[in-house]
PDB file of N, CA, C and O in Angstrom:
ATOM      1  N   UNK A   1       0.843  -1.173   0.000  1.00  0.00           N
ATOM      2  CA  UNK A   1       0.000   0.000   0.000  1.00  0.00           C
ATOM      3  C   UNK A   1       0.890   1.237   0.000  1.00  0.00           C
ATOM      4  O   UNK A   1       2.019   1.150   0.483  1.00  0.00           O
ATOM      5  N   UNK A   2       0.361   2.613  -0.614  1.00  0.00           N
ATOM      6  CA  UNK A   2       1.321   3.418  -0.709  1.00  0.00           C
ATOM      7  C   UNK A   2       0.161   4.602  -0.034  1.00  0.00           C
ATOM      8  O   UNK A   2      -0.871   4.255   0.540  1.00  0.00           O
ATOM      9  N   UNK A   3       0.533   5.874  -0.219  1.00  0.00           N
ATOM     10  CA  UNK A   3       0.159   6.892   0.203  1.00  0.00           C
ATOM     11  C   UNK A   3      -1.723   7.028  -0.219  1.00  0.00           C
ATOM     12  O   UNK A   3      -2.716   7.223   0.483  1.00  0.00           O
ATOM     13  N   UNK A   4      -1.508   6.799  -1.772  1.00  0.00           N
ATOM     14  CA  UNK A   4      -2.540   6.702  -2.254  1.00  0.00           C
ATOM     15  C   UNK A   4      -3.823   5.634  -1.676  1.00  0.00           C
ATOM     16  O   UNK A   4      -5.006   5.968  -1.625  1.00  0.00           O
ATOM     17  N   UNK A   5      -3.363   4.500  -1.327  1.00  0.00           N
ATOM     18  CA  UNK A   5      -4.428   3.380  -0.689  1.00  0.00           C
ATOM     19  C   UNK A   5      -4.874   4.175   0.660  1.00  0.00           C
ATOM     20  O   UNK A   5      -6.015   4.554   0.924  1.00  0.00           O
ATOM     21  N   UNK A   6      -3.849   4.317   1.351  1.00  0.00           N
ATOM     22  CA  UNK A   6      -4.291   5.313   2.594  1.00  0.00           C
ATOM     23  C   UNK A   6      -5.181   6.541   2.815  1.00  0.00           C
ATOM     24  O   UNK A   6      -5.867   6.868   3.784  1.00  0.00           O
ATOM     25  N   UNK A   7      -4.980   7.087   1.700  1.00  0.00           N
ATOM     26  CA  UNK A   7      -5.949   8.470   1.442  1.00  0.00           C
ATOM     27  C   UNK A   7      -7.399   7.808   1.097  1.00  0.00           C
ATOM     28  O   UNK A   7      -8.566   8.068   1.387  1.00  0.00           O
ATOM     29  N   UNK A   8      -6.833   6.982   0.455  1.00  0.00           N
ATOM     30  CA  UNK A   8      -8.397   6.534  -0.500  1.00  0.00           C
ATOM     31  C   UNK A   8      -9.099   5.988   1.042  1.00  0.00           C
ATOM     32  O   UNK A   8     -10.219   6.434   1.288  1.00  0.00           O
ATOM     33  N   UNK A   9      -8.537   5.151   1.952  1.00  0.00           N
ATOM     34  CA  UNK A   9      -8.798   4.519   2.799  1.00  0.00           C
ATOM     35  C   UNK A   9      -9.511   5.284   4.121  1.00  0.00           C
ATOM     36  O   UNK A   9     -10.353   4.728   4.826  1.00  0.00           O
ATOM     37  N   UNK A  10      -9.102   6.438   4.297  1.00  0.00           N
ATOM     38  CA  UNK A  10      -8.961   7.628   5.808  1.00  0.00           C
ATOM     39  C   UNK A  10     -10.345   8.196   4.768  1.00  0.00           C
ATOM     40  O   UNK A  10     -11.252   8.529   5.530  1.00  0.00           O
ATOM     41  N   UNK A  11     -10.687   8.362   3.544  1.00  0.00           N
ATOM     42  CA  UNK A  11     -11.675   9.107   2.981  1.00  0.00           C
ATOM     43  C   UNK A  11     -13.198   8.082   3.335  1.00  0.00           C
ATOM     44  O   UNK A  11     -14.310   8.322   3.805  1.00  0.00           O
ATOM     45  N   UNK A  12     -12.373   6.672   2.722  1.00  0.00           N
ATOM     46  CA  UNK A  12     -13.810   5.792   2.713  1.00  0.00           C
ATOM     47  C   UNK A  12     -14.025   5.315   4.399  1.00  0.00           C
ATOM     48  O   UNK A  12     -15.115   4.915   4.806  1.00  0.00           O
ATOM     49  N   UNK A  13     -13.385   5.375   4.862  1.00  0.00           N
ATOM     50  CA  UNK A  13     -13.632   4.966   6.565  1.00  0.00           C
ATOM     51  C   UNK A  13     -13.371   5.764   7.320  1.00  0.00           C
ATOM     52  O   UNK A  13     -12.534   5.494   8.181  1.00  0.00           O
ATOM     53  N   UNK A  14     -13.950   6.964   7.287  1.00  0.00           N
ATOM     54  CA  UNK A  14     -14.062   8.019   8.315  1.00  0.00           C
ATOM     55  C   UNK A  14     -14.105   7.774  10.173  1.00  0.00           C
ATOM     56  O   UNK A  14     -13.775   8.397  11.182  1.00  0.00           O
ATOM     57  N   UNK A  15     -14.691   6.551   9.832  1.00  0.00           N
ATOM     58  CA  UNK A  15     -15.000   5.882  11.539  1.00  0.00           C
ATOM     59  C   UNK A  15     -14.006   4.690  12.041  1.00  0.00           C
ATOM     60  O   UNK A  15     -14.155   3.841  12.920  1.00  0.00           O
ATOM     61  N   UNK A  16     -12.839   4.981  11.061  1.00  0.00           N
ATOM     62  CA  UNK A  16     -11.852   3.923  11.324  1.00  0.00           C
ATOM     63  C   UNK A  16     -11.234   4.436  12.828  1.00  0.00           C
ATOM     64  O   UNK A  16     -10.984   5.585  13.193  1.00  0.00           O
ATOM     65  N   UNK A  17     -11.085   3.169  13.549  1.00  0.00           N
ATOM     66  CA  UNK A  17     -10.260   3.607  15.070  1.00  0.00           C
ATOM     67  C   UNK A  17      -9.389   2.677  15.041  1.00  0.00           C
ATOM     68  O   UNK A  17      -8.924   2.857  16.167  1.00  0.00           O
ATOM     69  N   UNK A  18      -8.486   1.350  14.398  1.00  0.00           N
ATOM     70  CA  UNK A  18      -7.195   0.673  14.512  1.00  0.00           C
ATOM     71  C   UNK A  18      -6.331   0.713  13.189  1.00  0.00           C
ATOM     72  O   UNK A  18      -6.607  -0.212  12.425  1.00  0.00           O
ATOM     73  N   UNK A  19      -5.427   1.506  12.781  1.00  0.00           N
ATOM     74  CA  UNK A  19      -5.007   0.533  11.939  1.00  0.00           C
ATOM     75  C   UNK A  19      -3.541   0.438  12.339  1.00  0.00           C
ATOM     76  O   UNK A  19      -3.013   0.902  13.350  1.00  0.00           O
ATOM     77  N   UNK A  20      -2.921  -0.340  11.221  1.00  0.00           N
ATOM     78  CA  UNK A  20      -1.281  -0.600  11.652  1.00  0.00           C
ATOM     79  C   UNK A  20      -0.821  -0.197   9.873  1.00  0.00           C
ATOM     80  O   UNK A  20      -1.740  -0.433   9.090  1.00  0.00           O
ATOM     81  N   UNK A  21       0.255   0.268   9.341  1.00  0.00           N
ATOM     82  CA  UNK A  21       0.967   0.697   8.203  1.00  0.00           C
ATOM     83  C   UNK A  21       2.458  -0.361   8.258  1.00  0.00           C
ATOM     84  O   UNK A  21       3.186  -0.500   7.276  1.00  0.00           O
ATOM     85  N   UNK A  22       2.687  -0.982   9.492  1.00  0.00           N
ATOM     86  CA  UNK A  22       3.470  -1.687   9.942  1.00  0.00           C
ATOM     87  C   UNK A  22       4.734  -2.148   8.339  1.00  0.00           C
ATOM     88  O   UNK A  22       4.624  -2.894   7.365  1.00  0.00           O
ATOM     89  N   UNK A  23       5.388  -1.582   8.650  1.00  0.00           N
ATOM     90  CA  UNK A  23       6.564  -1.958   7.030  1.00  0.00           C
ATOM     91  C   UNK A  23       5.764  -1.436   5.485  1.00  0.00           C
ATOM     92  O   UNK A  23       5.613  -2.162   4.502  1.00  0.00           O
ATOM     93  N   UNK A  24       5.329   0.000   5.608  1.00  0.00           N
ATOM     94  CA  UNK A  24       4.879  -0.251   4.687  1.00  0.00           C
ATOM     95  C   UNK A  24       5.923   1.265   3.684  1.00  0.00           C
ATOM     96  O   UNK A  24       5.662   2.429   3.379  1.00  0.00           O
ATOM     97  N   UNK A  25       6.734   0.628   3.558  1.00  0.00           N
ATOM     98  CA  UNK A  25       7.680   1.778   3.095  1.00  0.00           C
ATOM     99  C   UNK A  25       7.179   3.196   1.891  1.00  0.00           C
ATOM    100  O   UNK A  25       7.834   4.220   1.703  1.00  0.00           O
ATOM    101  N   UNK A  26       5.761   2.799   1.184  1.00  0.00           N
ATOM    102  CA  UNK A  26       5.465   3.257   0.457  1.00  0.00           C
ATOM    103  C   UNK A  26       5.003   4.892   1.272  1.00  0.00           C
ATOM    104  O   UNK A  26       5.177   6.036   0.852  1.00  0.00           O
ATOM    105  N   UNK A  27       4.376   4.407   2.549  1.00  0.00           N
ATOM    106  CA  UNK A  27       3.722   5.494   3.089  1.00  0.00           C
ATOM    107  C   UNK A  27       4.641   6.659   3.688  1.00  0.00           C
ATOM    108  O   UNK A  27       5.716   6.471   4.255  1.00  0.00           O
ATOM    109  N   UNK A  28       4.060   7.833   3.474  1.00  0.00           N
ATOM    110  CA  UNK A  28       4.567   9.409   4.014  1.00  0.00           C
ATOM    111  C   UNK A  28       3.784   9.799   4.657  1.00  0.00           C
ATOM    112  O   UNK A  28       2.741   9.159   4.794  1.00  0.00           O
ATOM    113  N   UNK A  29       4.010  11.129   5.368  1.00  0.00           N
ATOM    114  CA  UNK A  29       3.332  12.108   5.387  1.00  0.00           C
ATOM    115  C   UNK A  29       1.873  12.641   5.250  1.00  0.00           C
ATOM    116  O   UNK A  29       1.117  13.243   6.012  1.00  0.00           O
ATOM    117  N   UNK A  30       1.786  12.190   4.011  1.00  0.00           N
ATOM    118  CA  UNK A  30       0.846  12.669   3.102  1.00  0.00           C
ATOM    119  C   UNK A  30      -0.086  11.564   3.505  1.00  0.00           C
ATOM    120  O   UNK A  30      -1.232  11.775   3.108  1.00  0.00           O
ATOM    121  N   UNK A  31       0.117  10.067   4.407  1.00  0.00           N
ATOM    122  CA  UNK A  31      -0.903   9.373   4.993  1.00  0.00           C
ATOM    123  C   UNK A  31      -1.809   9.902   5.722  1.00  0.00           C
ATOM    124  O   UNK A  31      -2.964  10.319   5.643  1.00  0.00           O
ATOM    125  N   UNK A  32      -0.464   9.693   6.903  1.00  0.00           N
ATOM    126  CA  UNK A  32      -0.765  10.106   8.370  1.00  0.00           C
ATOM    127  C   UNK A  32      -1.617  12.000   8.031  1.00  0.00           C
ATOM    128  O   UNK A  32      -2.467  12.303   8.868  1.00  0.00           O
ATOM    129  N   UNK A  33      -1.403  12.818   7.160  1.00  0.00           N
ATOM    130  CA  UNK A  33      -2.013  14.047   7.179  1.00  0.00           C
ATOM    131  C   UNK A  33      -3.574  13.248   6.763  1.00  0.00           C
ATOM    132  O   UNK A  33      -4.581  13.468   7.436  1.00  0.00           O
ATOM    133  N   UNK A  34      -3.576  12.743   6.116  1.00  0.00           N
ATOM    134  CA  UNK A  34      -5.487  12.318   5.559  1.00  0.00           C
ATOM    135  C   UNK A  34      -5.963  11.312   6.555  1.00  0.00           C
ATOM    136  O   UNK A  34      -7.179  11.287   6.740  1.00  0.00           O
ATOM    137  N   UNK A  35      -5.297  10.570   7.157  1.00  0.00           N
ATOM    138  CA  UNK A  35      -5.734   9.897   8.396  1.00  0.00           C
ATOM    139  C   UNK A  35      -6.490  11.006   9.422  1.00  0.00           C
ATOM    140  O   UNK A  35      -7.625  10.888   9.883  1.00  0.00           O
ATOM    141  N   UNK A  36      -5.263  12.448   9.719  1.00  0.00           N
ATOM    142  CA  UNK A  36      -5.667  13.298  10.704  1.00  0.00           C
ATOM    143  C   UNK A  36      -7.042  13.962   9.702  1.00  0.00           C
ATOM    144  O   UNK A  36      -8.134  13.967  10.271  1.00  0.00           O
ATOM    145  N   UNK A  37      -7.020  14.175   9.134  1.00  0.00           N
ATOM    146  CA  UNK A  37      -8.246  14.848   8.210  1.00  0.00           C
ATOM    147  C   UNK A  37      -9.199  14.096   8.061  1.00  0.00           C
ATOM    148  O   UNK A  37     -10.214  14.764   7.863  1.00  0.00           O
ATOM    149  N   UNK A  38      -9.406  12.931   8.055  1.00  0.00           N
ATOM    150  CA  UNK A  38     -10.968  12.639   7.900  1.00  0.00           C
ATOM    151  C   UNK A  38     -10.985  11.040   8.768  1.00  0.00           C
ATOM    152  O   UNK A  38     -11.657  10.050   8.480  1.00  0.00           O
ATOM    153  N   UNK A  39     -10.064  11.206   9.827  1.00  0.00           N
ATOM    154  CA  UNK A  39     -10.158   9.895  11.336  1.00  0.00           C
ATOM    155  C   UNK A  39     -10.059  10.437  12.143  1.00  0.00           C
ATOM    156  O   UNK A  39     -10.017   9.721  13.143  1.00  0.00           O
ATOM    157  N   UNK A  40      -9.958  11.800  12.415  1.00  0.00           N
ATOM    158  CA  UNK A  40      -8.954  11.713  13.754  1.00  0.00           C
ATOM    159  C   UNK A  40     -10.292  11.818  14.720  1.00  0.00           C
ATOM    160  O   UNK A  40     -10.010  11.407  15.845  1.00  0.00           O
ATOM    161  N   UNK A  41     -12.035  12.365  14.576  1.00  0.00           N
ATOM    162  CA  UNK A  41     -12.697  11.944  15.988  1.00  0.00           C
ATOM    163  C   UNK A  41     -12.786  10.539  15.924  1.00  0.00           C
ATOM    164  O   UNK A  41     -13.547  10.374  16.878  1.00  0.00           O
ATOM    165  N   UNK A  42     -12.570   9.448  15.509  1.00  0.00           N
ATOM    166  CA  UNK A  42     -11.977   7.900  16.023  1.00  0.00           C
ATOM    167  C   UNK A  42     -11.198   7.359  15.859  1.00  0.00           C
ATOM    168  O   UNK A  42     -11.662   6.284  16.238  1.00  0.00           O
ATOM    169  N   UNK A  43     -10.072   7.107  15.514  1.00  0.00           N
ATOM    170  CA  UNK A  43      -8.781   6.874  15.758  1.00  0.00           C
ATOM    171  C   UNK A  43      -8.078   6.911  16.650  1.00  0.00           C
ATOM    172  O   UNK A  43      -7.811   8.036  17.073  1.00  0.00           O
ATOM    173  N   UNK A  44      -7.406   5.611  17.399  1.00  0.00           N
ATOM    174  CA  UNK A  44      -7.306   5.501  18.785  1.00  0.00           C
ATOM    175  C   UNK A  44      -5.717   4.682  18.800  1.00  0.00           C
ATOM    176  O   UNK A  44      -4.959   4.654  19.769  1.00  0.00           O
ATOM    177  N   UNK A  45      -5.507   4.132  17.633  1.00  0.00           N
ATOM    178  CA  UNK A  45      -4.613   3.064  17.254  1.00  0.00           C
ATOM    179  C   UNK A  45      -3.630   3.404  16.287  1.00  0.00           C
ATOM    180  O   UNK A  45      -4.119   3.257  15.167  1.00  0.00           O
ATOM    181  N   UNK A  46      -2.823   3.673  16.254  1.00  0.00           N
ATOM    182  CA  UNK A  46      -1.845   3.865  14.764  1.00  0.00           C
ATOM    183  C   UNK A  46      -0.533   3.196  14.768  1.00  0.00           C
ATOM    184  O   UNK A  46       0.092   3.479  15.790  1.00  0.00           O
ATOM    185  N   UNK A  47       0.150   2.335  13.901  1.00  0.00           N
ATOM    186  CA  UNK A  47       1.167   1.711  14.482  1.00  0.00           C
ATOM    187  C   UNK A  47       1.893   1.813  12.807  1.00  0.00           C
ATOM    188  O   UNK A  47       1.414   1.326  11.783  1.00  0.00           O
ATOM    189  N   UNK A  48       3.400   2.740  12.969  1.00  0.00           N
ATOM    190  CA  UNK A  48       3.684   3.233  11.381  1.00  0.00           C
ATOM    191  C   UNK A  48       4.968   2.736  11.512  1.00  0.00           C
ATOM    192  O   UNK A  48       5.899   3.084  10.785  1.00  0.00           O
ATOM    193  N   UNK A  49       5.071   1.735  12.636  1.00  0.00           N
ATOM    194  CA  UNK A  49       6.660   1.138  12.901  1.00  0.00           C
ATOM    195  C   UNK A  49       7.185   0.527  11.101  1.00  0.00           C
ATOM    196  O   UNK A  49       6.418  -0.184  10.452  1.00  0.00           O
ATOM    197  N   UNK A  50       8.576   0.969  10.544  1.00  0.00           N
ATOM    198  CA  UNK A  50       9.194   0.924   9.816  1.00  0.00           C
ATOM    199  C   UNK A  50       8.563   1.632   8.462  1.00  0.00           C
ATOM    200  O   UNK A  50       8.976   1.258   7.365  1.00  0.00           O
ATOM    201  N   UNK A  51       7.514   2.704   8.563  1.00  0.00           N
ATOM    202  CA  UNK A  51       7.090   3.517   7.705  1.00  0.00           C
ATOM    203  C   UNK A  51       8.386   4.758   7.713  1.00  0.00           C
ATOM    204  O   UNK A  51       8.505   5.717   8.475  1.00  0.00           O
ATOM    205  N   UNK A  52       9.426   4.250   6.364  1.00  0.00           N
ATOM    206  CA  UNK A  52      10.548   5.374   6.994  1.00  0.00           C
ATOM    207  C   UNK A  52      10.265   6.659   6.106  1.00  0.00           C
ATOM    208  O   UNK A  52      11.060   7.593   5.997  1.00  0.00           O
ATOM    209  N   UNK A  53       9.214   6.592   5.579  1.00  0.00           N
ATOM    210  CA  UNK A  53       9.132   7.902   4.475  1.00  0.00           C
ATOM    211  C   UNK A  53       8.088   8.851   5.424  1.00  0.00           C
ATOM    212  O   UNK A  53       7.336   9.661   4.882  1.00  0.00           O
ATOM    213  N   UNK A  54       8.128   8.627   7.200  1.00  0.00           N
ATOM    214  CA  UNK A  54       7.321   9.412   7.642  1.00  0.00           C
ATOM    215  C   UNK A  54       8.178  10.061   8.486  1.00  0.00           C
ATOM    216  O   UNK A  54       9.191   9.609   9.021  1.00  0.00           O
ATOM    217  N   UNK A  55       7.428  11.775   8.616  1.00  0.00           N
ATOM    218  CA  UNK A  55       8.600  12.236   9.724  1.00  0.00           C
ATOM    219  C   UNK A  55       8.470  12.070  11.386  1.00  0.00           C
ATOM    220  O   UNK A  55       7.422  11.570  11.793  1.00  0.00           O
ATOM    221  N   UNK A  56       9.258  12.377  12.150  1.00  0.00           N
ATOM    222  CA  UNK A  56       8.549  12.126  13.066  1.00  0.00           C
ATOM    223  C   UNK A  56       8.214  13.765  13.880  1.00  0.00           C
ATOM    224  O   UNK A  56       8.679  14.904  13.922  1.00  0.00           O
ATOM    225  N   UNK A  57       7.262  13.072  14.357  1.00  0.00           N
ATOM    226  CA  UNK A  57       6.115  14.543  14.936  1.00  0.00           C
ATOM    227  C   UNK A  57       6.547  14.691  16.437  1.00  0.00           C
ATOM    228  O   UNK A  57       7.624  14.158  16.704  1.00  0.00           O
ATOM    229  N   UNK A  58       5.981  15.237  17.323  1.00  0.00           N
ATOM    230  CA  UNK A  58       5.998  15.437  18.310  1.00  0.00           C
ATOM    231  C   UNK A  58       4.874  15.522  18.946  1.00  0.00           C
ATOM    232  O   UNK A  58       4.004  16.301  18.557  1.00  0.00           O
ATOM    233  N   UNK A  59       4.682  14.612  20.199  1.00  0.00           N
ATOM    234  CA  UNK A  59       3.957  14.153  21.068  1.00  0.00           C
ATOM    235  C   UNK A  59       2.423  15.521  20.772  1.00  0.00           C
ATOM    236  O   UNK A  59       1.285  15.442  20.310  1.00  0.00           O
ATOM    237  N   UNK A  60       3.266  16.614  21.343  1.00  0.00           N
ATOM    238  CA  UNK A  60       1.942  17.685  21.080  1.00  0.00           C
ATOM    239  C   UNK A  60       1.668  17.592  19.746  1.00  0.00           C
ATOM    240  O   UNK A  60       0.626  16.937  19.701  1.00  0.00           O
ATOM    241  N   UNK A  61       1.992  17.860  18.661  1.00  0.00           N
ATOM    242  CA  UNK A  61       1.469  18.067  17.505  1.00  0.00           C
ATOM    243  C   UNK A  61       0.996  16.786  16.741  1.00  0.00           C
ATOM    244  O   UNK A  61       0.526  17.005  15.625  1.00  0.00           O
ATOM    245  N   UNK A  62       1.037  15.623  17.115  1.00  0.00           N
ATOM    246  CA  UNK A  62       0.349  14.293  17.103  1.00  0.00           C
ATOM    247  C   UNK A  62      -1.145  14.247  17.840  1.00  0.00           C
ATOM    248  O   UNK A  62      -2.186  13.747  17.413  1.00  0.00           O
ATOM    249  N   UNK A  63      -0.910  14.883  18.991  1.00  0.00           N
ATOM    250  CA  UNK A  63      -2.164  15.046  19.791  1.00  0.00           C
ATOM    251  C   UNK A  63      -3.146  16.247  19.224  1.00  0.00           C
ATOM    252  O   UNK A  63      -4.341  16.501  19.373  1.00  0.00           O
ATOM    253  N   UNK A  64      -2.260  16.746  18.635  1.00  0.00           N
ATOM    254  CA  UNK A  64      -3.579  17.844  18.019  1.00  0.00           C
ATOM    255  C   UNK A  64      -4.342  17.307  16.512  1.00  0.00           C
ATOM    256  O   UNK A  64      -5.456  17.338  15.990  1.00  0.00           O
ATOM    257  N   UNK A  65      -3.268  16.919  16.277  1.00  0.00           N
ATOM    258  CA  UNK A  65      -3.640  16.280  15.199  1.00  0.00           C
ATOM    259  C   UNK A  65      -4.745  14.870  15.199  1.00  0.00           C
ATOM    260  O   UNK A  65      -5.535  14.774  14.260  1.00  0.00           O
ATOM    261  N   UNK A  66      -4.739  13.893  16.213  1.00  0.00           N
ATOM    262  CA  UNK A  66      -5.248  12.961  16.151  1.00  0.00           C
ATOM    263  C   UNK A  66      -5.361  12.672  17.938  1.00  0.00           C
ATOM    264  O   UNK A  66      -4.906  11.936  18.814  1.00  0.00           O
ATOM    265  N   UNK A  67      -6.324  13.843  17.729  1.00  0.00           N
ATOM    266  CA  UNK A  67      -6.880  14.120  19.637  1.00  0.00           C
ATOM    267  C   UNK A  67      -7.044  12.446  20.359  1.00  0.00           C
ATOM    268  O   UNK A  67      -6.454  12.310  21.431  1.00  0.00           O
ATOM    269  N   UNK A  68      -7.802  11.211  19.820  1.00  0.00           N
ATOM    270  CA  UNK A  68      -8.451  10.352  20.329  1.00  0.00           C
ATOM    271  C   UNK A  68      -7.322   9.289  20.404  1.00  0.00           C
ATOM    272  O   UNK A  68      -7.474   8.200  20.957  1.00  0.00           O
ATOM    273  N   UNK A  69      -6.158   9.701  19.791  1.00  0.00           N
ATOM    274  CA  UNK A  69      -4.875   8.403  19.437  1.00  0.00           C
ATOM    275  C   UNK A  69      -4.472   7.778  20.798  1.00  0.00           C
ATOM    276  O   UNK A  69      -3.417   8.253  21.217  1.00  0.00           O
ATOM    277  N   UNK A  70      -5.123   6.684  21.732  1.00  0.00           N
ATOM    278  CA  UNK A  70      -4.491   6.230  22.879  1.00  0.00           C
ATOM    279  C   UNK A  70      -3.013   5.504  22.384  1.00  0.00           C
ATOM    280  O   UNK A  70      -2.000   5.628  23.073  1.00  0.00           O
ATOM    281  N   UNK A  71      -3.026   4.814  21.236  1.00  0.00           N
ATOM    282  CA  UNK A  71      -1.469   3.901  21.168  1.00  0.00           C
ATOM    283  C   UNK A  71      -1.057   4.239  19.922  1.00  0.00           C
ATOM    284  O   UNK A  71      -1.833   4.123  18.973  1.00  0.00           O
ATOM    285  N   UNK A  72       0.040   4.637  19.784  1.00  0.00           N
ATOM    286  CA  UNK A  72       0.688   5.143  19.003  1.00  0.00           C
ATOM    287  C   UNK A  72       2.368   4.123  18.529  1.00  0.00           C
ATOM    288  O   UNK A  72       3.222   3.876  19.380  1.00  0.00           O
ATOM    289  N   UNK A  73       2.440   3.873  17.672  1.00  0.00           N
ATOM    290  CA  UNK A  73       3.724   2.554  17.578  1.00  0.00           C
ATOM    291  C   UNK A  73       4.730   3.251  16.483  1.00  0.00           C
ATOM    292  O   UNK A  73       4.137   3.480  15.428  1.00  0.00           O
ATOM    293  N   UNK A  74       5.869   3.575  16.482  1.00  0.00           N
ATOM    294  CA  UNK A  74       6.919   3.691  15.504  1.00  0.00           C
ATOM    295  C   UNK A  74       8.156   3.361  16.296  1.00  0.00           C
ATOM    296  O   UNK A  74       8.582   3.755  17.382  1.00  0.00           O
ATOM    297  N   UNK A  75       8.682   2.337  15.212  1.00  0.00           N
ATOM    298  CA  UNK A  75      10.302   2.356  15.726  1.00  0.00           C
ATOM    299  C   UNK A  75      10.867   1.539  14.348  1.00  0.00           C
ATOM    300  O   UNK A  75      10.443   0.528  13.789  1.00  0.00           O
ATOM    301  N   UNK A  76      11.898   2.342  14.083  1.00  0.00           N
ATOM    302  CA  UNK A  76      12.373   2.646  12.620  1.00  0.00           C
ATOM    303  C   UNK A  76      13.651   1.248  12.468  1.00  0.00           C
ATOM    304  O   UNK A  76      14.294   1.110  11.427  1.00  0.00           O
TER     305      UNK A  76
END
């Protein structure tokens, strides 16, 4: 899956609250931004461990971004 499946994905499942990107080298940025844009009131789960085309954020600006995120997983 690349950036594109993800967008398409955060658009058609607005009420998504788990997913995992887990090795998915295709994904950026440009995910995790359409995830926060049309998941973030349910989204509770995100796990982007070895997604290396993503940057990494900071605790506050993750939380603003994706207010409801209890578990959060990256390690590169």
């Amino acid at each position: 899956m690349t950036d594109a499946g993800v967008v398409a994905l955060a658009a058609g499942c607005p009420g998504l609250q788990l997913l995992s990107l887990h090795g998915l080298r295709g994904v950026t940025d440009r995910a995790v931004d359409a995830l926060a844009a049309h998941c973030a009131p349910s989204l509770t789960a995100l796990d982007l461990s070895g997604c290396l085309g993503v940057a990494r954020r900071g605790r506050a600006e993750l939380r603003a971004a994706l207010p409801r995120l209890t578990c959060f997983v990256v390690h590169r």
